[in-house]
C-alpha positions in Angstrom: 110.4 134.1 54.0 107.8 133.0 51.2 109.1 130.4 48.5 107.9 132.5 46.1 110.4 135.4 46.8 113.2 133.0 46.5 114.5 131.3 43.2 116.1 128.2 42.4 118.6 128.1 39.1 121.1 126.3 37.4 124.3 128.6 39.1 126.0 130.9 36.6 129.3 132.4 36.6 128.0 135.4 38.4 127.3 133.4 41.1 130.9 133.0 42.2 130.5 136.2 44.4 129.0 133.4 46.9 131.3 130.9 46.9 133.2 132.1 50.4 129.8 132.5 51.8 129.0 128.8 50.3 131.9 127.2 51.7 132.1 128.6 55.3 128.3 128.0 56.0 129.2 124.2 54.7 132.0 124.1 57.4 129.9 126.0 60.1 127.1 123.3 59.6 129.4 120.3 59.6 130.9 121.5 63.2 127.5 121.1 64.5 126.4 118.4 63.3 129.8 116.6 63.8 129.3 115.2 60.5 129.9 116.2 56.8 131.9 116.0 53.5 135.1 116.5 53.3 135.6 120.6 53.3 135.8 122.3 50.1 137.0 125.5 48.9 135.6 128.3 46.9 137.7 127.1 44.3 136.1 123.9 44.0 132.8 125.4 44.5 133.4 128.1 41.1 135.0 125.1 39.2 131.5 123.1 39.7 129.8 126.8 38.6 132.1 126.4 35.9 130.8 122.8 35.2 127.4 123.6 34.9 126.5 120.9 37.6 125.7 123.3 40.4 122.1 124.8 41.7 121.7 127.8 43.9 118.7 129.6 45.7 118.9 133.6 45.8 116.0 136.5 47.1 114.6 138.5 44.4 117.2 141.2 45.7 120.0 138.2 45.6 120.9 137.4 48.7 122.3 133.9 49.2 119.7 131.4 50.3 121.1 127.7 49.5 123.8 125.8 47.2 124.1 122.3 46.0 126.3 120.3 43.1 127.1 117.2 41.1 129.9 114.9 41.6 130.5 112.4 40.0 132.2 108.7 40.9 133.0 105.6 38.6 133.3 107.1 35.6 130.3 108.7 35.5 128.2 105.4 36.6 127.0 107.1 39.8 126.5 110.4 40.4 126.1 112.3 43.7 124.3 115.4 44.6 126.5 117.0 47.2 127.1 119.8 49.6 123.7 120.3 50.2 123.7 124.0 52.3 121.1 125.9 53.7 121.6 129.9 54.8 120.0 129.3 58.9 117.3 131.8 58.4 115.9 130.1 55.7 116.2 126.3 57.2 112.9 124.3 57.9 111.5 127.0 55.1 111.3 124.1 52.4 113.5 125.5 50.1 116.0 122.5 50.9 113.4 120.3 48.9 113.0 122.8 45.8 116.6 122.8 45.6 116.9 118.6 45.7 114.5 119.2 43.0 116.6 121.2 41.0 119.4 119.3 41.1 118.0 115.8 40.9 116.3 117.0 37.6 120.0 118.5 36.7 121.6 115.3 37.1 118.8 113.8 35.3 119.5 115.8 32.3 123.4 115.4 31.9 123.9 112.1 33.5 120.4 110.3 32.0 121.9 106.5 32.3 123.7 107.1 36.1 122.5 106.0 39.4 122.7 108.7 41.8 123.1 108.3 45.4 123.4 109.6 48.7 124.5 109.5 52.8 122.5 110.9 55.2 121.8 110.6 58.7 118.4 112.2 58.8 115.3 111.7 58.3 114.2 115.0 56.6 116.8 114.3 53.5 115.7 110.7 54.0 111.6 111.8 53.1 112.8 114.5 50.4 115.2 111.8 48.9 111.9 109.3 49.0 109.9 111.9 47.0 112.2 111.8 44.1 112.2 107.7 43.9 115.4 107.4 46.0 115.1 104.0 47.9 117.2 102.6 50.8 120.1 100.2 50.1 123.5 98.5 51.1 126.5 100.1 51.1 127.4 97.4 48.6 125.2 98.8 46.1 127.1 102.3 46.2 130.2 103.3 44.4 133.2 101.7 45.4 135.1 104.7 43.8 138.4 105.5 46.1 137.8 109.0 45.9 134.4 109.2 47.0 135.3 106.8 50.4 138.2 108.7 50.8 135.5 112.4 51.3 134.3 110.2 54.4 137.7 111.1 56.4 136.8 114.1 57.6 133.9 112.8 59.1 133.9 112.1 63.2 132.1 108.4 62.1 135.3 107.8 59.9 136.6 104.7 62.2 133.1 103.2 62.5 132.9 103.2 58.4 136.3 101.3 58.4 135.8 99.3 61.0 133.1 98.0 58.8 134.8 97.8 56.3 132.8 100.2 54.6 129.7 98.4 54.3 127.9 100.3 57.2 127.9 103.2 58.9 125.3 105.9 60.6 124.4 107.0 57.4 121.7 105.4 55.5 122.2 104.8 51.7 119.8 106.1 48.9 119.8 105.2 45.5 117.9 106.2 42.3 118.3 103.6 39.4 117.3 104.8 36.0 116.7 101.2 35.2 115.5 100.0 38.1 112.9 102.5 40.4 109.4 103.0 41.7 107.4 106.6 41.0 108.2 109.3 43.1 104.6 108.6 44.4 105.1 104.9 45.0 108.4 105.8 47.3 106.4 108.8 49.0 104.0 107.0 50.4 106.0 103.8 51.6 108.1 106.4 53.7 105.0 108.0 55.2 103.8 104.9 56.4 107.2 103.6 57.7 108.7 106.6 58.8 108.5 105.5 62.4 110.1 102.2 61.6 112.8 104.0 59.7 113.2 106.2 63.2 113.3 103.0 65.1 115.7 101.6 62.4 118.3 104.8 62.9 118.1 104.9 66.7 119.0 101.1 66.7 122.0 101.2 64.1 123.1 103.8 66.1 123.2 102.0 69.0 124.7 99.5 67.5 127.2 100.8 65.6 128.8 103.1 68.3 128.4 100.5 71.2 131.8 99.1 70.2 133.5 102.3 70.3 132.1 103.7 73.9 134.4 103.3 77.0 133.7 103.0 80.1 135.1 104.9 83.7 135.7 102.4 86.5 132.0 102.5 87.4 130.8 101.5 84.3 129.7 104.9 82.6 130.6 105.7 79.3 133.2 108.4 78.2 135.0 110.0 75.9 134.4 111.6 72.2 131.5 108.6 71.6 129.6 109.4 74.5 128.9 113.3 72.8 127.6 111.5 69.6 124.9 109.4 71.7 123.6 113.5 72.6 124.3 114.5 69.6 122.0 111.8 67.5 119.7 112.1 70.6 119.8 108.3 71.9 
């Protein structure tokens, strides 16, 4: 469908009609990907409405298109844009970016001195992240916030994180510093000219983040739970 017959808004309250919808599509997705936040109910989903620190994407008619909403860690010294959700038939459509947009902007507005951050394990977030003035960095550089870390357990990459002691993982890290970032423009084009060295950077931290944890059958081959994430991240 057209971006323009879609719209992307601050969430009211009479948004809460789609907060099952929300929350089961979140689930749904993380089960494929093998990924994902911890999962969240509807009731967490109408308290962030409540909050004013969610986005949503609707049709002109108002059917659900996309959702996504502020957390935020270390007393409000870093604030995350979470949950990020797509409806399937409108995925790949580009209304993922519109809604980054929105929310970045969002967070922007209420939390004007925060640095916000993100996870991800793809490269499409990765680009849309880079067109805001996100840039990659350590682990170090995110919150340490208990509460945050403690989202990661649901997550089927949960023993790598700790056996680094949760300064790597498959994720990459993103981070916007109010005081300290390069224009949108700046960050666009150093992605489009790297982006197959960031490909060649996720295939090899891959590798060498899940080598430890692959067994191996008495012939050498590799088994078990591990060997389904090398097909799932396409290694």
């Amino acid at each position: 469908m057209d971006n323009q017959q879609i719209i992307v808004r601050v969430a009211t309250p009479d948004d809460k009609v789609h907060s099952k919808t929300i929350t089961d599509e979140m689930e749904s997705s993380a089960m494929a990907r093998g990924t994902g936040i911890a999962k969240r109910s509807p009731e967490y989903i109408e308290q962030k409405i409540d909050e004013v620190k969610a986005v949503i994407a609707l049709t002109t008619d108002g059917k659900w298109v996309g959702f996504c909403y502020i957390e935020t860690w270390s007393h409000g010294e870093y604030v995350a844009n979470s949950g990020l959700i797509v409806a399937p038939e409108f995925r790949k459509s580009g209304v993922a970016k519109l809604i980054k947009q929105k929310i970045f902007n969002l967070s922007r507005q209420k939390y004007p001195e925060a640095k916000i951050f993100g996870l991800t394990t793809g490269l499409a977030v990765m680009k849309i992240n880079s067109d805001l003035g996100y840039e990659p960095v350590t682990y170090s550089e995110l919150t340490q916030d208990e509460a945050f870390w403690a989202g990661c357990k649901s997550c089927v990459n949960y023993d790598i994180l700790m056996s680094k002691d949760r300064k790597n993982c498959m994720c990459t890290a993103m981070l916007y510093d109010p005081k300290d970032h390069y224009e949108p423009e700046e960050t666009k084009e150093f992605f489009k000219e790297n982006v197959k060295g960031f490909e060649r950077l996720l295939r090899f931290k891959q590798w060498k983040l899940l080598r430890p944890f692959m067994k191996k059958d008495k012939d050498g081959n590799s088994t078990g739970r591990l060997k389904s994430l090398f097909h799932l991240f396409h290694l």
